[in-house]
C-alpha positions in Angstrom: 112.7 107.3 149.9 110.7 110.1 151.3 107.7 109.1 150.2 108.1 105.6 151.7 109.0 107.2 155.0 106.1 109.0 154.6 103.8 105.8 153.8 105.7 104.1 156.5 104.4 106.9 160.0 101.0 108.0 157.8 99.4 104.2 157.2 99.6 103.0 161.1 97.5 106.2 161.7 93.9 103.7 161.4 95.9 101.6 164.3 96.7 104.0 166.6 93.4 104.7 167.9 92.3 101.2 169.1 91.9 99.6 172.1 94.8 98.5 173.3 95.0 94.3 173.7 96.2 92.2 176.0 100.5 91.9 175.2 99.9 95.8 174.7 98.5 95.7 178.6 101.3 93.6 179.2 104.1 95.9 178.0 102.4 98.4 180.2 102.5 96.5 183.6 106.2 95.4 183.2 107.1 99.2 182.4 105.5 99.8 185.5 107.3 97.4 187.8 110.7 98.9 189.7 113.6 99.7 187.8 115.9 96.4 189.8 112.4 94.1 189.2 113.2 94.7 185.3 117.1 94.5 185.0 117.3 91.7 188.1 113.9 89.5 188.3 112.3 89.7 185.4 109.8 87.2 185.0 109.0 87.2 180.9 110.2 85.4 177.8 111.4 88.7 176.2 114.2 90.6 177.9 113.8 94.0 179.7 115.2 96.3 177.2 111.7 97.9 175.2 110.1 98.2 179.0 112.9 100.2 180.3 111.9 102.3 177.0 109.0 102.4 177.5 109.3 103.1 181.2 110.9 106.4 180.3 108.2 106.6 177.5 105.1 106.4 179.9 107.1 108.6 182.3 105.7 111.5 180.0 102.0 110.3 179.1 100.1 107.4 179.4 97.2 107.5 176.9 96.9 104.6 173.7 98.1 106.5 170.9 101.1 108.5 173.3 102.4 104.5 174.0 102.5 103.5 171.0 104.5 106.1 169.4 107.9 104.3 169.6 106.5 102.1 168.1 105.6 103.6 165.1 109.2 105.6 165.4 110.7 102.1 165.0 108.7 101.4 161.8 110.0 104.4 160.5 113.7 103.9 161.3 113.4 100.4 160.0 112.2 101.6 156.8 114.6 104.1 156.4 117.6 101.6 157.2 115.9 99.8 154.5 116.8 102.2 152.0 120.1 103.1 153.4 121.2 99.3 153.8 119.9 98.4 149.9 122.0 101.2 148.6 124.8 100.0 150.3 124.7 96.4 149.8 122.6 96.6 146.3 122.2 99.8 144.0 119.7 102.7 144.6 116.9 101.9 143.1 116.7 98.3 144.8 116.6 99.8 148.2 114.0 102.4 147.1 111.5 99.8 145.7 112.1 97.9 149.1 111.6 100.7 151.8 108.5 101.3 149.3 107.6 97.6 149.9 108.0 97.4 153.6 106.5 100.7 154.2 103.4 99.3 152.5 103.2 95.5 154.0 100.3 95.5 155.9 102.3 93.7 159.2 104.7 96.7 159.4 101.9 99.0 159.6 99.6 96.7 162.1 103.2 96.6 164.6 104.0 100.0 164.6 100.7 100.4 166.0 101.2 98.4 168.8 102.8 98.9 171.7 105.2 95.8 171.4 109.1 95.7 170.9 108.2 93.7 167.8 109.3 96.9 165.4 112.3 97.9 167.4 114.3 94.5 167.0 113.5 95.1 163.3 114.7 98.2 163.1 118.1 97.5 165.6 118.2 94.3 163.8 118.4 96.5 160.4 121.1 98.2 162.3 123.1 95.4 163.6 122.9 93.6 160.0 124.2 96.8 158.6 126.9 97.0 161.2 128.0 93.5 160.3 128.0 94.0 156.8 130.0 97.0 156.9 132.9 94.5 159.1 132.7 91.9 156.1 132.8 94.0 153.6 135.3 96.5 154.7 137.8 93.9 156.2 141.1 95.2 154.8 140.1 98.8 155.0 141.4 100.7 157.8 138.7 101.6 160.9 138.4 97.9 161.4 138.2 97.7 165.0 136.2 100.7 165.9 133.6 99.1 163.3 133.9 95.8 165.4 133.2 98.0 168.7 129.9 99.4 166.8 128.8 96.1 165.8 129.3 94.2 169.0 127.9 97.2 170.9 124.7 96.8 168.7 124.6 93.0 169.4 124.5 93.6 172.9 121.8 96.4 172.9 119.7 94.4 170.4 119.6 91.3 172.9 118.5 93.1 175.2 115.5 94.7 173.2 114.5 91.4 172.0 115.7 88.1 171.7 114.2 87.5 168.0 116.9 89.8 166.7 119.0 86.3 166.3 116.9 86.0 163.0 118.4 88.8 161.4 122.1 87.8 163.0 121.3 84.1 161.8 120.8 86.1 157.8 123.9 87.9 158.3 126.2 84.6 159.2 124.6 83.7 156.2 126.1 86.7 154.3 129.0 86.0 155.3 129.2 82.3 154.1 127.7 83.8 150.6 130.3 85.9 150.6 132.9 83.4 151.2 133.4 83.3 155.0 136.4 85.7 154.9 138.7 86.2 157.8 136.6 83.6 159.6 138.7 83.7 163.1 138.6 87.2 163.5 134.4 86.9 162.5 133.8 84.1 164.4 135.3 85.2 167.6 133.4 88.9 166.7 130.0 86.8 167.1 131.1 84.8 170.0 131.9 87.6 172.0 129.1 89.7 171.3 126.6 86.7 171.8 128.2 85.2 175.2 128.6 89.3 176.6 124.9 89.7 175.7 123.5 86.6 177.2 125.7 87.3 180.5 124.0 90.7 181.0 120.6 89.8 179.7 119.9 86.3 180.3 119.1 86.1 184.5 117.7 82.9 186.0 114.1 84.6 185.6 114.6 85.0 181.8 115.7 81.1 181.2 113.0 80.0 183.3 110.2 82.4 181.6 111.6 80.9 178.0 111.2 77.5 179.0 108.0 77.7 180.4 106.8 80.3 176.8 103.4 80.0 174.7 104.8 78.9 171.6 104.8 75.3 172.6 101.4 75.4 174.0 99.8 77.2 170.9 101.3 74.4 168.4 100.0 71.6 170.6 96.3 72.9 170.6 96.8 73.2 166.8 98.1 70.0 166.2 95.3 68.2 168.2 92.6 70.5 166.2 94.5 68.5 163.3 93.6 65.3 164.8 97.7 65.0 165.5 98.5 63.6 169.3 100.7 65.9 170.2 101.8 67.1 173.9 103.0 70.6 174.8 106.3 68.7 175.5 106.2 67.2 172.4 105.7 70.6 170.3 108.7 72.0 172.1 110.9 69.4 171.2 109.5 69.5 167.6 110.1 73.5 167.7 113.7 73.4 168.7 114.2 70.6 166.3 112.8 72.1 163.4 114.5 75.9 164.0 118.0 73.9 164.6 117.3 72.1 161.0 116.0 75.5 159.4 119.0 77.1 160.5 121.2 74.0 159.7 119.7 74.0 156.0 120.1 77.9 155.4 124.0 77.9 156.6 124.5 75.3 154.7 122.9 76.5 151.6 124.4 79.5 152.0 128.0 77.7 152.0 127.1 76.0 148.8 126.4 79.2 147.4 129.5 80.8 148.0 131.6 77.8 146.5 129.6 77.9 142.7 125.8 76.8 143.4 124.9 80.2 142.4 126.2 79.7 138.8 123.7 76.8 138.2 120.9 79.0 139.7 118.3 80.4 137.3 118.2 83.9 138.0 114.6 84.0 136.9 113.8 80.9 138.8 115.1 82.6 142.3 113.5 85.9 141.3 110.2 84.7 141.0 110.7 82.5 144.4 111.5 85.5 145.9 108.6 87.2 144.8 106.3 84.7 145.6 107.3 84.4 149.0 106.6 88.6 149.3 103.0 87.8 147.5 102.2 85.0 150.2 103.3 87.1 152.8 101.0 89.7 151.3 97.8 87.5 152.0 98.9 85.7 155.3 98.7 89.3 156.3 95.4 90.0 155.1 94.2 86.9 157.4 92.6 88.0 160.7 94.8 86.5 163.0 97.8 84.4 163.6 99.8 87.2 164.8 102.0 84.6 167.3 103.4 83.5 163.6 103.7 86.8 161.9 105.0 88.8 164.7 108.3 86.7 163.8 108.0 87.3 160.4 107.6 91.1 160.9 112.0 90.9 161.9 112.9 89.8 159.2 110.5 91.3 156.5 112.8 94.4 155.9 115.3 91.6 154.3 112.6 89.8 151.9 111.5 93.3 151.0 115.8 93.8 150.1 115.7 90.5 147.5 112.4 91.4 146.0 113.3 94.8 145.5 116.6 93.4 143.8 114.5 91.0 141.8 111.8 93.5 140.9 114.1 96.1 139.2 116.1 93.9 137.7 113.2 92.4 135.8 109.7 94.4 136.1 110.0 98.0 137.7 106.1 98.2 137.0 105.7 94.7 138.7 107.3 96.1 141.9 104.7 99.6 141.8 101.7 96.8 141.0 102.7 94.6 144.5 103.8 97.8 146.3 100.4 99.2 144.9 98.6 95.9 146.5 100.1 95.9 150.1 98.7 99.4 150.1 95.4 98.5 149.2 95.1 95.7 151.8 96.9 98.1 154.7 94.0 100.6 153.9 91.4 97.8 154.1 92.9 96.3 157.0 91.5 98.2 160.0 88.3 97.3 159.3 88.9 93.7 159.6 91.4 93.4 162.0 90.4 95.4 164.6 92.1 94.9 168.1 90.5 93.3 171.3 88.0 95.4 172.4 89.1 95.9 175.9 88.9 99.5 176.1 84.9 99.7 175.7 84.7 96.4 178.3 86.0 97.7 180.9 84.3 101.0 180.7 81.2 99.1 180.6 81.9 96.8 183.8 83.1 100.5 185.4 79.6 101.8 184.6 78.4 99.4 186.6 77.2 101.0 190.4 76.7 97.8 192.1 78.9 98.1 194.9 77.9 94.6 195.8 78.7 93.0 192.5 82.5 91.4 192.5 84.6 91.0 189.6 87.1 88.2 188.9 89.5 88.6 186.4 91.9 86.3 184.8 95.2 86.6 185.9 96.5 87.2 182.3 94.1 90.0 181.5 94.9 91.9 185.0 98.0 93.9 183.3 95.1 95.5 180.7 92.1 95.3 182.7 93.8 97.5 185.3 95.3 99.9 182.8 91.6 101.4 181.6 89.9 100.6 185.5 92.4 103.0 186.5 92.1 105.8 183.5 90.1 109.0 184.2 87.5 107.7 181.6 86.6 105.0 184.4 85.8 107.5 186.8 85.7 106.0 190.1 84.4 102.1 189.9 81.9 101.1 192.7 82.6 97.9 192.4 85.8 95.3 193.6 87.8 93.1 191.7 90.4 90.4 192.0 92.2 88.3 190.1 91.2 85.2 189.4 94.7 82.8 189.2 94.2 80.1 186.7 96.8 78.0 188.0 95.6 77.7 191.8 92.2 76.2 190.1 90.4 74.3 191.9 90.9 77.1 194.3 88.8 80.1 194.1 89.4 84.0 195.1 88.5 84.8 198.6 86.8 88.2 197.5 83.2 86.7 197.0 79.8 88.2 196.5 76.9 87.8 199.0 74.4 85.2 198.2 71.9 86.5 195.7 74.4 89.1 194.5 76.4 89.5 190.9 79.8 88.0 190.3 81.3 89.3 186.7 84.3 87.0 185.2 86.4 88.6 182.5 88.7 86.8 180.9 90.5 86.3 177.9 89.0 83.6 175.2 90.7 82.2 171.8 91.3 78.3 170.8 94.2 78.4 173.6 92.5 79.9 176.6 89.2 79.1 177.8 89.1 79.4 181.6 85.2 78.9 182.0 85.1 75.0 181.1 87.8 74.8 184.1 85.6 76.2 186.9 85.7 73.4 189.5 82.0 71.8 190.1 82.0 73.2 193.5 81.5 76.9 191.3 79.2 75.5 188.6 76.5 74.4 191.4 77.6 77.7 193.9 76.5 80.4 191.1 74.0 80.7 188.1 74.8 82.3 184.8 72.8 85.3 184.2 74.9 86.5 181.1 77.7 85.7 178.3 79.7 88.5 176.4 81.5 87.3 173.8 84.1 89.8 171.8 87.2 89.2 170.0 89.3 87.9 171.8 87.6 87.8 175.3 84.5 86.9 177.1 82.4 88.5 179.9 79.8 86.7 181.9 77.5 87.3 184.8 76.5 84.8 187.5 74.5 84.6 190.6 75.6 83.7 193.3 73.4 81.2 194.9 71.0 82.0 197.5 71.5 78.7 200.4 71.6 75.3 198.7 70.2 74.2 195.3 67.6 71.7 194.7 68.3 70.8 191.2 72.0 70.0 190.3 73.5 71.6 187.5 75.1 69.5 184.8 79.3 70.1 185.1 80.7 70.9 182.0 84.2 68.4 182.7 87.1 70.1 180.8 89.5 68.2 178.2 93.0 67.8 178.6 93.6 70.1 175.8 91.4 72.9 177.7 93.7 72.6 181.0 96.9 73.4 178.4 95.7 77.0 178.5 96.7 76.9 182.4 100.6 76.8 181.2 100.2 79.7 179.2 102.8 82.2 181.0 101.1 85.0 183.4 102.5 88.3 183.7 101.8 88.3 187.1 104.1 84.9 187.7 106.5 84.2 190.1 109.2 82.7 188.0 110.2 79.5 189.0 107.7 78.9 192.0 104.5 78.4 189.8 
């Protein structure tokens, strides 16, 4: 187990060093924001539990690699609850071939180098699952209610970490239907309280309103009509809710049938070599460049696919399990040099170089939160120039902070298949200013313009956006208002 812990804090060590990105910025700003502002108003689909960490993180140090320490902390505790919650629930040897699994997955290493709660609601969901499991299994031993305190106590700090540690609470109900649902009043009434206390001191007006108005709608709608599908962010919501109610439906009930004699029909090699397969695929999604929106769900509840492959593995091939723990190493170690984080770090410093102190800088409201962290760090020195933000939401309108005629205007702003706020400049921009320049990175684009000197002769052909293009304006700000934009 040691040498997975090991694995599990030495393989994010590539990570650690990059540029931070723009959630990263994110997490940053809200840790920033006044201790009421985070436990009253926030405005942000995740609750305000990992920025009140990280508010007493920063508190001591507020470099890239010092940030994103709990991070990698978390990976680490989640691999060793790994281990700890396979020996319980399964036999030594399975929970050592899965921390060894987990600890080598390329996604645990890439999120406990970011500066994200995505690795803490694994590891507390590891916790809370382990919790449970200890109530179900131990239901006529004595202790019982002081194990029911822990477990509810768990729930309620786990909501407020993150709100994706229902996926690991929706495995354990499922657990407990394999295991044949016992004492279901007691259990049931366990969850219910746990859940209704957690959403009562987590789930402010803010909070509903910043989940209802998220970015997972928006993304599957700009995929769908790359797809040639018709399909509204509206729509995709609906679509989402419907097809998480059904998934969750579909597992309950499968794990029902389970319990009452399905799994005497199973093939146990048939199930083992699902299992596995689903590990392998989740191998190469990882290796992909991007879609992280997808895989920083999958990341929760990888600790429990690394658990059944584990189980299957020693069961059947203990040299199988070193060969795929063996490959997830191999592609973590190949992995920073394809997956490298937005470069924001070295654009900033570059636009801070700049001495023009009659050059003006818009910047897109979403990219404020990590454009101001590095404008403000002592690298930056102290910037000549003025900036603004540049609210994609009040378009047509246009910041007041405007160079003179003749003078340089710099956009930054963040670019990807959702987000492309250039194509919805209003006409009255594209004939005001000239572009001098376009910087394209991953992941964002800087460009220079002109402003204009008096009126121009020739007029410049307007670039009219698509409805698809204006979807990027619902994408949720950091620097929103919730409820009044």
């Amino acid at each position: 187990m040691m040498g997975a812990l090991w694995l599990a804090v030495g393989l994010p060590l590539g990570y650690l060093g990059q540029s931070l990105w723009l959630d990263e910025g994110t997490s940053i700003w809200f840790a920033r924001q006044p201790l009421h502002v985070l436990l009253t108003s926030l405005c942000d689909p995740h609750p305000p539990g990992y920025y009140l960490l990280l508010k007493g993180w920063s508190s001591l140090g507020a470099g890239e690699v010092w940030l994103r320490l709990p991070s990698l902390a978390a990976a680490g505790l989640a691999v060793s609850l790994t281990y700890r919650l396979g020996q319980a629930s399964l036999d030594r040897h399975s929970g050592r071939l899965a921390s060894l699994l987990l600890a080598t997955h390329p996604l645990q290493s890439w999120y406990a180098a970011e500066a994200r709660m995505y690795t803490w609601a694994q590891a507390w969901g590891l916790l809370v699952f382990w919790l449970g499991w200890r109530v179900i299994s131990r239901s006529n031993q004595p202790g019982g209610p002081l194990r029911a305190g822990l477990y509810g106590l768990a729930v309620l700090i786990g909501l407020g970490l993150d709100y994706t540690i229902l996926l690991p609470l929706g495995l354990l109900q499922m657990a407990w239907l394999a295991r044949g649902g016992p004492q279901p009043r007691r259990w049931l009434g366990l969850q219910a309280a746990a859940l209704l206390t957690g959403g009562l001191v987590w789930l402010k007006p803010e909070q509903w309103w910043a989940l209802q108005h998220g970015y997972h709608a928006v993304f599957a709608a700009v995929q769908a009509n790359r797809l040639g599908l018709g399909l509204t962010p509206v729509e995709a919501a609906w679509l989402l809710q419907l097809g998480l109610l059904g998934l969750g439906l579909t597992s309950l009930v499968g794990a029902w049938f389970w319990a009452r004699g399905l799994s005497q029909h199973a093939s146990p090699t048939v199930l083992a070599g699902i299992v596995v397969g689903v590990w392998l695929l989740l191998l190469i999604l990882a290796a992909l460049p991007r879609g992280y929106t997808i895989k920083r769900q999958i990341v929760v509840v990888l600790p429990y696919l690394a658990l059944l492959s584990g189980y299957a593995l020693s069961r059947r091939s203990k040299l199988g399990g070193s060969m795929i723990a063996g490959l997830g190493l191999i592609l973590t170690l190949a992995n920073p040099a394809g997956q490298a984080r937005e470069p924001w770090r070295a654009a900033v410093s570059d636009l801070a170089a700049e001495r023009d102190p009659q050059a003006v800088i818009w910047v897109d409201e979403l990219a404020v939160p990590i454009f101001e962290y590095y404008w403000r760090s002592p690298s930056a020195g102290r910037p000549a120039t003025s900036w603004t933000p540049l609210w994609g939401q009040a378009l047509p309108a246009l910041p007041d902070l405007r160079p003179a005629p003749g003078q340089t205007l710099w956009l930054v702003t963040p670019e990807s298949a959702y987000r492309r706020l250039t194509v919805l400049l209003p006409p009255a921009f594209q004939r005001e200013y000239r572009l001098v320049e376009a910087r394209r990175e991953v992941g964002l684009g800087i460009y220079r313009y002109q402003r204009r000197p008096g009126s121009w002769p020739d007029e410049p052909a307007v670039t009219e956006a698509s409805p698809v293009d204006r979807w990027g304006l619902l994408l949720p700000s950091p620097l929103a208002q919730c409820g009044t934009n």
